[in-house]
Residue frames as qw, qx, qy, qz and C-alpha x, y, z in Angstrom:
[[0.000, 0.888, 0.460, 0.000, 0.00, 0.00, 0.00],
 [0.367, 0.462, -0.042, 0.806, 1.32, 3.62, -1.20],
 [0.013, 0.150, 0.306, -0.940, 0.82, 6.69, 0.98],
 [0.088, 0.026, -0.556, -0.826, -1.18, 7.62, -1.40],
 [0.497, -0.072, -0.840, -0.205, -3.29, 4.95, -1.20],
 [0.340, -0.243, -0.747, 0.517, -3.42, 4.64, 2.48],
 [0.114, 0.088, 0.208, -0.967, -5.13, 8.37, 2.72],
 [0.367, -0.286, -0.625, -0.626, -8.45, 7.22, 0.98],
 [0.317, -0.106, 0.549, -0.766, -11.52, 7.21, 3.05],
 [0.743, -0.093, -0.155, -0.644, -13.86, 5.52, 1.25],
 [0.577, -0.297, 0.690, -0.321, -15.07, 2.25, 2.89],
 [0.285, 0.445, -0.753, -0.391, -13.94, -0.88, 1.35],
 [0.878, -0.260, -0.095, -0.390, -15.26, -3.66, 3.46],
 [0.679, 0.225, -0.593, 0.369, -11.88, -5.25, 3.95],
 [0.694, -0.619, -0.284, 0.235, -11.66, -5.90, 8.34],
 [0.569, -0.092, 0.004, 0.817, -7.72, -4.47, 8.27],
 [0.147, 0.230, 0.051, 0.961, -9.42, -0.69, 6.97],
 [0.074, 0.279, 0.363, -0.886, -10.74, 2.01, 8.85],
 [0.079, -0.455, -0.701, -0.543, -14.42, 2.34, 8.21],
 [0.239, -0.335, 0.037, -0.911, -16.25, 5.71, 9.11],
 [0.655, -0.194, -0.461, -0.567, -19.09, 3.63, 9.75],
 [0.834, -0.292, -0.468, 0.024, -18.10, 1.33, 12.86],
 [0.353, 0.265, -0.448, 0.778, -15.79, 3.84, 14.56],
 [0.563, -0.753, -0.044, -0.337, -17.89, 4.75, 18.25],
 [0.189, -0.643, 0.486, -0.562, -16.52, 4.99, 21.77],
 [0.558, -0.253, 0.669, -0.420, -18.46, 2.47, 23.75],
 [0.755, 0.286, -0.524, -0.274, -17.90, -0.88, 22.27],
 [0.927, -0.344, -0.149, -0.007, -17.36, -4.23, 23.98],
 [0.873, 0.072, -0.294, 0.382, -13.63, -4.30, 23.58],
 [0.220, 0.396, -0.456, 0.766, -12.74, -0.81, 25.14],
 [0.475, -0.727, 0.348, -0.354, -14.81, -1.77, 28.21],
 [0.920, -0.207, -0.190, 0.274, -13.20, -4.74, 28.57],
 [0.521, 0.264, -0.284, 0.760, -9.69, -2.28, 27.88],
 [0.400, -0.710, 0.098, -0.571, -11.52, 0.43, 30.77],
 [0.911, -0.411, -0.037, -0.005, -11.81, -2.54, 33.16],
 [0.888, 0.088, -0.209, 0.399, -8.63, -4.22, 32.47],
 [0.547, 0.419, -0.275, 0.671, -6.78, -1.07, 33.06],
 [0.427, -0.657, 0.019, -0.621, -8.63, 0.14, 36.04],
 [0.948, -0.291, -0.096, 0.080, -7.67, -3.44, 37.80],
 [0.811, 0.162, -0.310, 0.469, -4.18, -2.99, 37.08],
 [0.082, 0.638, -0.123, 0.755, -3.97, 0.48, 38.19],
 [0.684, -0.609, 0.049, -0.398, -6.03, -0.36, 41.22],
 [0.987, -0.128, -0.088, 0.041, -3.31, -3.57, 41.82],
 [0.557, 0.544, -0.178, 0.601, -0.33, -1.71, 40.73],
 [0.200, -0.702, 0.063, -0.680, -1.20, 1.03, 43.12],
 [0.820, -0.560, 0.096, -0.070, -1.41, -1.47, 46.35],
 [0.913, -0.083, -0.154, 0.369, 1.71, -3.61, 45.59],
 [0.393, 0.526, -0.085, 0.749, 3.60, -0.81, 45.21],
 [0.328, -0.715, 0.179, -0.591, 1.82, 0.99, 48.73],
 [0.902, -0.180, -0.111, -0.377, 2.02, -2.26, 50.17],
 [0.182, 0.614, -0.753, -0.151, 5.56, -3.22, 48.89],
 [0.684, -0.024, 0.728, -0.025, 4.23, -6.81, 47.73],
 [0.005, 0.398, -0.727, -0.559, 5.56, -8.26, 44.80],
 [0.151, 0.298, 0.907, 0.256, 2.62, -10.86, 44.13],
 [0.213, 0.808, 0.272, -0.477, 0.23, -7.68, 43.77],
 [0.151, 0.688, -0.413, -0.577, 2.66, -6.07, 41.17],
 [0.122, -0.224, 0.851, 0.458, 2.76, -9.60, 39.38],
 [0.254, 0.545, 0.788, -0.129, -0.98, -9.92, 39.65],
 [0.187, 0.755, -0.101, -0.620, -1.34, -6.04, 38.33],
 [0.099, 0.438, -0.658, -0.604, 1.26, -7.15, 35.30],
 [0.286, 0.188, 0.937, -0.066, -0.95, -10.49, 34.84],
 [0.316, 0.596, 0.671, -0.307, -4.13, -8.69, 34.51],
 [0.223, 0.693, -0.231, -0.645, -2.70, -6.09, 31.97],
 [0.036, -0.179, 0.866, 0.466, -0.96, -9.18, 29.69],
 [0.226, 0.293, 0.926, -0.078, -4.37, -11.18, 30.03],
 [0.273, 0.718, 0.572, -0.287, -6.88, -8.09, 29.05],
 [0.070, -0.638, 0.397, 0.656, -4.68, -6.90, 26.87],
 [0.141, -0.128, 0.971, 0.146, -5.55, -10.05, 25.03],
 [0.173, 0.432, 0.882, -0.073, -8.46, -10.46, 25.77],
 [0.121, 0.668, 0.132, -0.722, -9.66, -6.93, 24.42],
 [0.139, 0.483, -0.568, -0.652, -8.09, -7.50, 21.30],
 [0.020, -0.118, -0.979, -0.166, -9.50, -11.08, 20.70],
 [0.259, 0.654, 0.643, -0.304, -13.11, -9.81, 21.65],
 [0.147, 0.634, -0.037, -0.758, -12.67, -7.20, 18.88],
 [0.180, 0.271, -0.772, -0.546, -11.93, -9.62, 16.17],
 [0.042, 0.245, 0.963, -0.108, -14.55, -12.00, 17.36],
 [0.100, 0.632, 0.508, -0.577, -17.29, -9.14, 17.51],
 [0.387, 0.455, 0.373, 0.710, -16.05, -7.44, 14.39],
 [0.301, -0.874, -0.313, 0.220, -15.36, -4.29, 16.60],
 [0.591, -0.196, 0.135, 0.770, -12.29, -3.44, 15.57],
 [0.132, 0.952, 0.259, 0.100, -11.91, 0.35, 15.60],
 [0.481, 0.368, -0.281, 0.744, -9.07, 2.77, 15.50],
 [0.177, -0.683, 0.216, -0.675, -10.55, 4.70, 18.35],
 [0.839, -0.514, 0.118, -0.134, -10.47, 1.29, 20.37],
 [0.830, 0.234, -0.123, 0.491, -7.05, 0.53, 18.98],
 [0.442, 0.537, -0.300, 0.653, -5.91, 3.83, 20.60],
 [0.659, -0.592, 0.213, -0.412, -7.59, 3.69, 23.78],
 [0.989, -0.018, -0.141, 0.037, -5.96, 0.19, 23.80],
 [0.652, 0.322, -0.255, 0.638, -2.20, 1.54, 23.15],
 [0.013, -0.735, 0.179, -0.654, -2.65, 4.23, 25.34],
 [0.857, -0.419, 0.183, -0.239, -4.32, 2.05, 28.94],
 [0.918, -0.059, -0.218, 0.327, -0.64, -0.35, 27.99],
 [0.600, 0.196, -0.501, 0.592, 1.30, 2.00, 28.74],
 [0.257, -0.571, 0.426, -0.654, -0.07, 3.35, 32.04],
 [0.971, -0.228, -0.039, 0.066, -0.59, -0.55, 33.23],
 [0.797, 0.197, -0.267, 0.504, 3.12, -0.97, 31.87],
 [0.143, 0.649, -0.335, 0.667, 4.35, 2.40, 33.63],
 [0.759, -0.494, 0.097, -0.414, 2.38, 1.68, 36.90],
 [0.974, -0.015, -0.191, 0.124, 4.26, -2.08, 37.09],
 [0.797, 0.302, -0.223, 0.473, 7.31, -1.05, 36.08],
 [0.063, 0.547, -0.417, 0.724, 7.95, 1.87, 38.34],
 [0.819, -0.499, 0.230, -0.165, 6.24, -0.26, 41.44],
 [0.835, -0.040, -0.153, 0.527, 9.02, -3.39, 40.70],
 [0.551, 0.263, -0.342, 0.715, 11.74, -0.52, 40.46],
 [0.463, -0.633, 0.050, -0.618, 10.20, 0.81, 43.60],
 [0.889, -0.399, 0.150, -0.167, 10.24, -2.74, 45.41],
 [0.835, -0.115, 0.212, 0.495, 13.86, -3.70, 44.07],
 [0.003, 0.889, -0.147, -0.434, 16.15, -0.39, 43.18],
 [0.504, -0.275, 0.615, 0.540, 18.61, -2.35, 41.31],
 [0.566, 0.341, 0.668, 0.341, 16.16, -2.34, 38.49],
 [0.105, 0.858, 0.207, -0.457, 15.57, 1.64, 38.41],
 [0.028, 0.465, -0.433, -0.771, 17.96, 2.16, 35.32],
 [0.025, 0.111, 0.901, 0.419, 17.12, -0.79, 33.24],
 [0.159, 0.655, 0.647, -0.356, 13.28, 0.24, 34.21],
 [0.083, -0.781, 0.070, 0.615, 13.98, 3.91, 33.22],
 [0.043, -0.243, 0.779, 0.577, 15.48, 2.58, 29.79],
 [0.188, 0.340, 0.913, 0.124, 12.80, 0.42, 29.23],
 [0.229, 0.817, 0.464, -0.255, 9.71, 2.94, 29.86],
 [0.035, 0.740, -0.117, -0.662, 11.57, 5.52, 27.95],
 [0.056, 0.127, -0.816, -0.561, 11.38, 3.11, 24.70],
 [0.091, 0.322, 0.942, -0.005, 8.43, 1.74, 25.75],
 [0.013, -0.800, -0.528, 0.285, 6.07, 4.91, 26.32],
 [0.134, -0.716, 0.323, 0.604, 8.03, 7.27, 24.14],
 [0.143, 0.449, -0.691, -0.547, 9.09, 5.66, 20.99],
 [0.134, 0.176, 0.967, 0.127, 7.29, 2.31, 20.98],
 [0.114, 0.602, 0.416, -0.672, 4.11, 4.88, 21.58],
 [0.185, 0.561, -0.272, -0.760, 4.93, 7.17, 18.36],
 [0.025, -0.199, 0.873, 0.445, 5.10, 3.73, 16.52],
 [0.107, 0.329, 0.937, -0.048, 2.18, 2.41, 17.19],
 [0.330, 0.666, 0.398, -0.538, 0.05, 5.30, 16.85],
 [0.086, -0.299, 0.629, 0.713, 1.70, 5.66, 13.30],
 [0.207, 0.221, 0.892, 0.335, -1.04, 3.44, 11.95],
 [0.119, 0.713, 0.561, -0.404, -3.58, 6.46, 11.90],
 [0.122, -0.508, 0.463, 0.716, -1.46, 7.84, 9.12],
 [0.295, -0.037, -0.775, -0.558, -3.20, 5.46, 6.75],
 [0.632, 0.032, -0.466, -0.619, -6.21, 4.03, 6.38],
 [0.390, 0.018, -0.866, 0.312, -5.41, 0.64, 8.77],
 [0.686, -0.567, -0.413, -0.194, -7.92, -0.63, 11.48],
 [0.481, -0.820, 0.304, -0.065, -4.79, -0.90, 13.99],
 [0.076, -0.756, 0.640, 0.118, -1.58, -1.26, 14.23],
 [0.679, -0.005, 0.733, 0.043, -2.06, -5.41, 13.80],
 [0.550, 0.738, 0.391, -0.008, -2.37, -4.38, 9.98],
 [0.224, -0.863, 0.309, 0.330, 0.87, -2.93, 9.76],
 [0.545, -0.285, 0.690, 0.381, 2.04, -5.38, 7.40],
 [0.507, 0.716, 0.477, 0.059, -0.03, -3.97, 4.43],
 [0.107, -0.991, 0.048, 0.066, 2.29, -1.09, 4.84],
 [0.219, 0.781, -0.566, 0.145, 5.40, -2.63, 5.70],
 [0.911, -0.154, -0.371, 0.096, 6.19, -6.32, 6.72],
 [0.585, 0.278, -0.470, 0.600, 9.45, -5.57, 8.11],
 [0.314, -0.409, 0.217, -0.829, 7.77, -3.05, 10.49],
 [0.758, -0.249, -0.224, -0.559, 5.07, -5.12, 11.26],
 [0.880, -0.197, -0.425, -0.074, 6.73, -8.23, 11.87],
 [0.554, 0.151, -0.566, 0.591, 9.42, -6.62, 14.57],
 [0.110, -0.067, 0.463, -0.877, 6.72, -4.99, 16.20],
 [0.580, 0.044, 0.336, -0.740, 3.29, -5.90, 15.96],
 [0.644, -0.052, -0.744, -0.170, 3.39, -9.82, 14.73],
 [0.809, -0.523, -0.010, -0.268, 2.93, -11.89, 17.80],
 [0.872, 0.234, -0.099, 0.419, 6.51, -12.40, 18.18],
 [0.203, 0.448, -0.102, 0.865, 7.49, -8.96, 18.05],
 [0.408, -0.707, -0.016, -0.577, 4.64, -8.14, 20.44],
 [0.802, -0.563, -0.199, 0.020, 5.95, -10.89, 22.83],
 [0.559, -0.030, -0.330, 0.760, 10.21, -10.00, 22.71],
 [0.113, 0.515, 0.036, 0.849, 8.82, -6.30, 22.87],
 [0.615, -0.506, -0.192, -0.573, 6.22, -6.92, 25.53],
 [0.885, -0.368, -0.270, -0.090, 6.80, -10.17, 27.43],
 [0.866, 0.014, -0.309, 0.393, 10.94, -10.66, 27.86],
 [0.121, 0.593, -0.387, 0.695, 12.32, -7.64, 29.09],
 [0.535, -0.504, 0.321, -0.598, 9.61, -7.79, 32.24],
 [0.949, -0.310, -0.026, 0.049, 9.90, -12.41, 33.12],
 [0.776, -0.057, -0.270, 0.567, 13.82, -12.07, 32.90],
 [0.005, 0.660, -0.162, 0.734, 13.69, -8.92, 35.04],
 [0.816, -0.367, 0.215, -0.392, 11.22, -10.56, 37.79],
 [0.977, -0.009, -0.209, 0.037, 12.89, -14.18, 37.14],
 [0.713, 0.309, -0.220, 0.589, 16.85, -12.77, 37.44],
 [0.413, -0.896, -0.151, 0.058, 16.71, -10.14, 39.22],
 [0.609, 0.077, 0.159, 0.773, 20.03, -9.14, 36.93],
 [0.297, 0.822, 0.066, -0.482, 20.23, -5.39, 36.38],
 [0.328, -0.415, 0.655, 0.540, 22.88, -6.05, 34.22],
 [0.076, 0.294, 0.865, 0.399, 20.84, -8.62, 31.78],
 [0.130, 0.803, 0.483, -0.325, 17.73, -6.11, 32.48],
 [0.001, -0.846, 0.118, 0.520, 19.52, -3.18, 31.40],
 [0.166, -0.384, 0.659, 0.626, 21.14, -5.07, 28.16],
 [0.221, 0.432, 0.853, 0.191, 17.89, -6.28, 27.05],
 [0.025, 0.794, 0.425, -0.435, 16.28, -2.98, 27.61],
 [0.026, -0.676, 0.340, 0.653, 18.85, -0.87, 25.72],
 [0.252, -0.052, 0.817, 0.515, 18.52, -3.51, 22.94],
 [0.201, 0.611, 0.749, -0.162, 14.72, -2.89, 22.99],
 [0.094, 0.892, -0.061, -0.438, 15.63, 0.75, 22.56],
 [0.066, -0.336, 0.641, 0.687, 18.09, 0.38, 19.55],
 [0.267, 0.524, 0.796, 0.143, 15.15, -2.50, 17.79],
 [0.136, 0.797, 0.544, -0.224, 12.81, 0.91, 18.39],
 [0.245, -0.686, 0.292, 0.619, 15.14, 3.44, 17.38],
 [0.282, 0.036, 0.870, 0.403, 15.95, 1.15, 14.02],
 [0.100, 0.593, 0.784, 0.152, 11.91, 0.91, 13.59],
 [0.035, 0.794, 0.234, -0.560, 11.76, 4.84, 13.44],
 [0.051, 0.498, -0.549, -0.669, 14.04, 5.55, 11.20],
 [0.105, 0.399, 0.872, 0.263, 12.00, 2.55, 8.89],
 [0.228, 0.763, 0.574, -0.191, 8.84, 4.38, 9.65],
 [0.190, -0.690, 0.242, 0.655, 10.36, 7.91, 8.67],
 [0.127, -0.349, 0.704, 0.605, 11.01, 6.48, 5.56],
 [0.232, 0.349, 0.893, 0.167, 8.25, 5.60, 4.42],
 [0.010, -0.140, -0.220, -0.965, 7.32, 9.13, 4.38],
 [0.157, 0.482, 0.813, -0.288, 3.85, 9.17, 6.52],
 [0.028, -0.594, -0.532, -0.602, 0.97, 10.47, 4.54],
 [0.076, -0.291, -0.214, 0.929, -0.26, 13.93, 5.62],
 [0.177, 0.783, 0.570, -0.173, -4.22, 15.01, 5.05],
 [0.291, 0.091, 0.258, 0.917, -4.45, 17.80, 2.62],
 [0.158, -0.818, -0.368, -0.412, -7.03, 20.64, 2.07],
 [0.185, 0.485, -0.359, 0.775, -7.21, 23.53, 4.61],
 [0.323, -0.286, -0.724, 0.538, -8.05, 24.10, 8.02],
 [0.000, 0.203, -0.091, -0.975, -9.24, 27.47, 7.24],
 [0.355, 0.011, -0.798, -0.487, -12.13, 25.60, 5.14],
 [0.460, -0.396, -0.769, -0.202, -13.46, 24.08, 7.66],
 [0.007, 0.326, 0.444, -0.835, -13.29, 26.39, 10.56],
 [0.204, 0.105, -0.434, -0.871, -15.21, 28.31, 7.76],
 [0.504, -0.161, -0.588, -0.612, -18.00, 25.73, 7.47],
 [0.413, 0.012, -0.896, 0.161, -18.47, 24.59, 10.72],
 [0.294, -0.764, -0.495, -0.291, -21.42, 24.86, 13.22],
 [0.057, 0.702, -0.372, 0.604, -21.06, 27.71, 15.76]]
């Protein structure tokens, strides 16, 4: 798919594109993503007042599991919206921030390799993912109409698990900073890498004026 290509609006019927027509707020899968992230916050928020580590793993649990399960009820429902795809990206990373700064709260060693991490994770990994609103694309899982290479180091199921899963079990399992902090910083080059990719591709920009529609719009 060209830029070009990607900017169209009209509605095709294909699942992977945005369709005017099914985009709303309150839809099964973002309350499931409301809930999910309200639990973690609410779990995060004890272990962390509480200093108990099976809270903070139950918090990270409940983010991986409805994180899932949000997305799977969207394809099953045929729900899948870009405004639940960014409510979706947005609720991971205040679960993920919440976790990660309780662990490096309950164990200090991990406070750089944390710090690395969230600053790829909620920063750059962030910019990426929201990228897919540039085109035409349901959500970011659709990324490979665009660009495989993109897609498949970040938003295959692969990519979503080195990007997602490994940094945080051999953080909690090792309790290395060392191996925390070399996985992290790799996470950050991977993301770094996947910018400069995106970049290139040259993201499609909306045309006409602003001026236009201020012009026509109700007072």
């Amino acid at each position: 798919m060209t830029p070009a290509e990607g900017t169209t609006t009209r509605s095709c019927g294909h699942r992977e594109c945005a369709s005017p027509d099914r985009e709303r707020l309150v839809t099964v899968p973002t309350a499931i993503t409301l809930v999910r992230t309200l639990a973690t916050i609410g779990l995060a928020l004890a272990g962390a007042s509480l200093d108990s580590l099976e809270l903070l793993l139950a918090a990270l649990v409940v983010y991986w599991v409805g994180d899932m399960a949000d997305g799977f009820a969207a394809r099953l429902l045929d729900q899948e919206t870009r405004v639940g795809a960014t409510l979706d990206i947005m609720c991971d990373r205040i679960s993920a921030a919440l976790f990660y700064v309780g662990f490096a709260w309950y164990d200090p060693s991990m406070a750089i390799p944390v710090g690395i991490y969230l600053a790829e994770f909620m920063v750059i990994d962030m910019f990426l993912s929201l990228a897919f609103l540039a085109w035409s694309s349901s959500s970011p899982n659709y990324f490979y109409l665009i660009d495989r290479r993109l897609w498949r180091w970040n938003w295959s199921k692969p990519g979503k698990a080195v990007n997602s899963a490994l940094f945080a079990v051999l953080m909690v399992w090792t309790r290395e900073p060392w191996l925390a902090g070399v996985i992290a910083t790799a996470l950050l080059a991977l993301k770094v890498i996947s910018l400069v990719w995106l970049m290139r591709l040259r993201l499609p920009v909306p045309t006409g004026c602003l001026h236009t529609v201020a012009d026509t719009a109700p007072a």
